[in-house]
N, C-alpha and C positions, 0 to 999 in steps of 0.2 A: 738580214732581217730588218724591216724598216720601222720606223721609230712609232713611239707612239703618238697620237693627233690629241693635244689638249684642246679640247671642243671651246673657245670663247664664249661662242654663240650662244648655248645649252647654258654656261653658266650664269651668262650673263641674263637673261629668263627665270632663270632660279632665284638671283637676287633682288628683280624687280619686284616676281611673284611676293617674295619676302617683306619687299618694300611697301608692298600696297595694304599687307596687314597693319604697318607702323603710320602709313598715311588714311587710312581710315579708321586708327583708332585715335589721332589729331582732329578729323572731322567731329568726331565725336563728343570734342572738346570746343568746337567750333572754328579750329584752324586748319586753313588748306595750303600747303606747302606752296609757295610762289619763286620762280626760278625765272629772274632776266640776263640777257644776251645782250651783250652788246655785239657790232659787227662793222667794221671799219675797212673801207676799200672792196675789192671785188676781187680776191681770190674764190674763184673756184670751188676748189675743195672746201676752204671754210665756207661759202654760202652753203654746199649742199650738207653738209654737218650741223648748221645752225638751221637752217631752215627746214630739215625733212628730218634726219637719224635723230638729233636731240628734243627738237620739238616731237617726233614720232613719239622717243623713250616717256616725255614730261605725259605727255595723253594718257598714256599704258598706265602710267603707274600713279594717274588723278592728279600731277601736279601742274599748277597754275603756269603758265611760261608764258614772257612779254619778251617781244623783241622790237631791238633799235638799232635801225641800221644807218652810217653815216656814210657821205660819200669819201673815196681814199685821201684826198684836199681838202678834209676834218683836219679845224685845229685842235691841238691839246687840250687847250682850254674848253671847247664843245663838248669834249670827251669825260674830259672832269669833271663838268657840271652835268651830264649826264649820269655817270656817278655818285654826288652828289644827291640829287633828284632820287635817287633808289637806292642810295641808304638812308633815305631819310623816310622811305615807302614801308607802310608799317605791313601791307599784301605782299610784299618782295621780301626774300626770306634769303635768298642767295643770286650772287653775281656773279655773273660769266662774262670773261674779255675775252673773244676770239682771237685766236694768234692764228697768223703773223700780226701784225697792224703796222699801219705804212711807216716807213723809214723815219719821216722826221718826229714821231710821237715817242717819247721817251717811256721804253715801256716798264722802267723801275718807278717811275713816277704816277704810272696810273696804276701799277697792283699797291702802291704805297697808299693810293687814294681812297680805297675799295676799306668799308667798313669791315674788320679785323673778323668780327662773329657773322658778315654775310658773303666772306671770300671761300667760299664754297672748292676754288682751285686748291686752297690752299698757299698762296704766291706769296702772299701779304709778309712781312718782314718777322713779326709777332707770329703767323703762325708756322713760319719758317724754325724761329726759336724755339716754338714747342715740341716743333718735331726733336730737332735736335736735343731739348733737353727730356727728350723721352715724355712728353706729356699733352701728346698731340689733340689741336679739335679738329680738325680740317687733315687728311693726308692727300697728298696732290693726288689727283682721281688716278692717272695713269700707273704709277706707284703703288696704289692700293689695288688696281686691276691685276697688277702683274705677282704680287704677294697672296691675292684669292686665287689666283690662275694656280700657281705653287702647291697653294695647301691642298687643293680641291684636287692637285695629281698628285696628291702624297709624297712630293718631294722634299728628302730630309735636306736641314740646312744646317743644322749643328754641329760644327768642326768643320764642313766642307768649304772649299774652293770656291767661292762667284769671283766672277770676272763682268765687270758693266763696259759695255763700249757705250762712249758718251758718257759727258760730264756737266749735261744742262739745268739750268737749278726746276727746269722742271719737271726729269724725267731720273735723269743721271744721281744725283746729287742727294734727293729723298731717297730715291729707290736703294744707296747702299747705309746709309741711315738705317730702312727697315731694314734689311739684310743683317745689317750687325747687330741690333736688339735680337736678333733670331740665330746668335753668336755663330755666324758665318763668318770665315776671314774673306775679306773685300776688297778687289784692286779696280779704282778703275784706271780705264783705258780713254784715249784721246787720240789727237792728230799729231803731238811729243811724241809718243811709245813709244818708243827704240824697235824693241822686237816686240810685234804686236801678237804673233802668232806664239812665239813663248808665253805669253800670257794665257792667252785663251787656251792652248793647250794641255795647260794644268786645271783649266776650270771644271769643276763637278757641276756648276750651273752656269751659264753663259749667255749674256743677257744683250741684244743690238739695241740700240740706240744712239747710232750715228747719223742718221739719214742719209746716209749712201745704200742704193739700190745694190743687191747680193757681196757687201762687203764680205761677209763672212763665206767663205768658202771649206767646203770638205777637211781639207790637210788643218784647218786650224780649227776644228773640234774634237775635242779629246771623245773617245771613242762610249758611248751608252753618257754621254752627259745630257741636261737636260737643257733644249736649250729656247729662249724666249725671245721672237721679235717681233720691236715696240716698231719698226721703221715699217712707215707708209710713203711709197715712191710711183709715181705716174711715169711708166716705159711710154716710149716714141708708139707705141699699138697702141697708148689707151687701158690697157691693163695695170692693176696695180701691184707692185712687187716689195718685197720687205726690205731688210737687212741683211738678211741670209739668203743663201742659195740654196733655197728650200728644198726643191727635184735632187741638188746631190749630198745636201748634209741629211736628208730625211734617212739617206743607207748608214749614215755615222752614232747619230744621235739617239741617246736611250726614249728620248719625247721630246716635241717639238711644236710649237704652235704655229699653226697658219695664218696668212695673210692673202686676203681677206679673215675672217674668220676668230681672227686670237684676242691679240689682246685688244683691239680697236671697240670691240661690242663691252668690253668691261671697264673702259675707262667711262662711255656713253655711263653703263649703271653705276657704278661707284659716283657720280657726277650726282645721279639720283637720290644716289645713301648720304652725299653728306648733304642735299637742299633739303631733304628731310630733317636729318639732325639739325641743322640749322632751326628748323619751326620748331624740331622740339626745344631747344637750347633757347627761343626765343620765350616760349611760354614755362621752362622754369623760372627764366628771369622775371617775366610778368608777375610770376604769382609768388615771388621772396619781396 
């Protein structure tokens, strides 16, 4: 029996749909949600993410989107006063830094830069802390994708088993944060592990995010678990492949998200949900 297909796609439509009710009744108020990009060096995949999928989403759902691209021999400093310049932009309501960004730009230095209430990823130090202390504005979009992904396939987490491969603060790291508010017991996993497959084995939820292409293999999912991958990988054909080995855990696993398909279309909308909330957080503060 093969697993079930958590649709990204579908859901991620759902929430935009949702979002354009909360972004036209801000118009209504005279504010239109404004979301800037930054974009540093010429990877690939980040240009066509920043220039087509998130610009596409910002149109769909009426929000304002500026983009500033620099060449990869950007210094730090160009960066920062780019920055700068858009928090100080009272039409920019939230800020996006494209990753990777090239090697020598210190990238703890410029989510430290990013105005606290327009860091829309969530990265910012402050709103690191709030997640942590359970009082979040901002939850890193991927994180919140993969928590709506969950609820939306009615997967319980209370008492159960997660297992996170990856431990990155910005996928790894929120993501078992929300997991334990949602009193899951939580292990992650790494490139350390001793026995990785011990791990994953006992997980009732099983979550990739390592960026290794089909890490996860069949014998190392525990049998009807659900299982979620956040890995986007470019094979030598040009196709893109996850963290899992999708064609043979799809026989193992109780649900399982695709790639293309999963979680990739809900971190795009959740990116949506919070440059919204950001306009709205902008205009309570306007009017106290």
């Amino acid at each position: 029996m093969r697993a079930k297909i958590i649709d990204g796609k579908s859901l991620a439509a759902t929430v935009r749909a949702s979002v354009r009710i909360r972004v036209e009744s801000l118009a209504a108020r005279g504010v239109r949600p404004g979301l800037a990009a930054i974009l540093a060096g010429d990877d690939p995949g980040s240009r066509i993410y920043v220039t087509k999928v998130k610009a596409r989403a910002c149109e769909e759902a009426g929000v304002h989107s500026e983009l500033r691209e620099f060449p990869a021999r950007v210094s730090e400093r160009e960066l920062l006063d780019q920055i700068a310049a858009f928090n100080g932009d009272a039409k920019i309501h939230g800020i996006l830094v494209q990753l990777p960004l090239p090697k020598h730009i210190r990238v703890e230095r410029v989510f430290e830069a990013l105005a606290p209430r327009k860091d829309v990823d969530g990265f910012h130090p402050e709103n690191l802390g709030r997640l942590i202390a359970g009082q979040p504005r901002f939850v890193p979009c991927t994180p919140a994708g993969v928590m709506r992904l969950l609820e939306h396939a009615g997967v319980a987490l209370s008492g159960r088993n997660a297992a996170i491969v990856g431990r990155s603060t910005i996928v790894g790291k929120p993501l078992a944060l929300l997991l334990l508010q949602k009193d899951a017991t939580v292990t992650i996993c790494h490139s350390k592990t001793a026995d990785l497959m011990a791990v994953t084995r006992q997980a009732d939820v099983l979550i990739a995010a390592a960026g290794r292409a089909k890490l996860i293999t069949a014998e190392m999912v525990k049998p009807g678990a659900c299982v979620i991958d956040v890995g986007i990988n470019r094979m030598a054909d040009g196709k893109l492949a996850g963290d899992v080995d999708f064609a043979a855990v799809n026989d193992i696993a109780g649900s399982i998200t695709p790639v293309p398909g999963g979680v990739g279309p809900m971190t795009v909308a959740m990116l949506i949900v919070n440059t919204v909330r950001a306009a709205e957080l902008s205009l309570e503060q306007s009017s106290t």
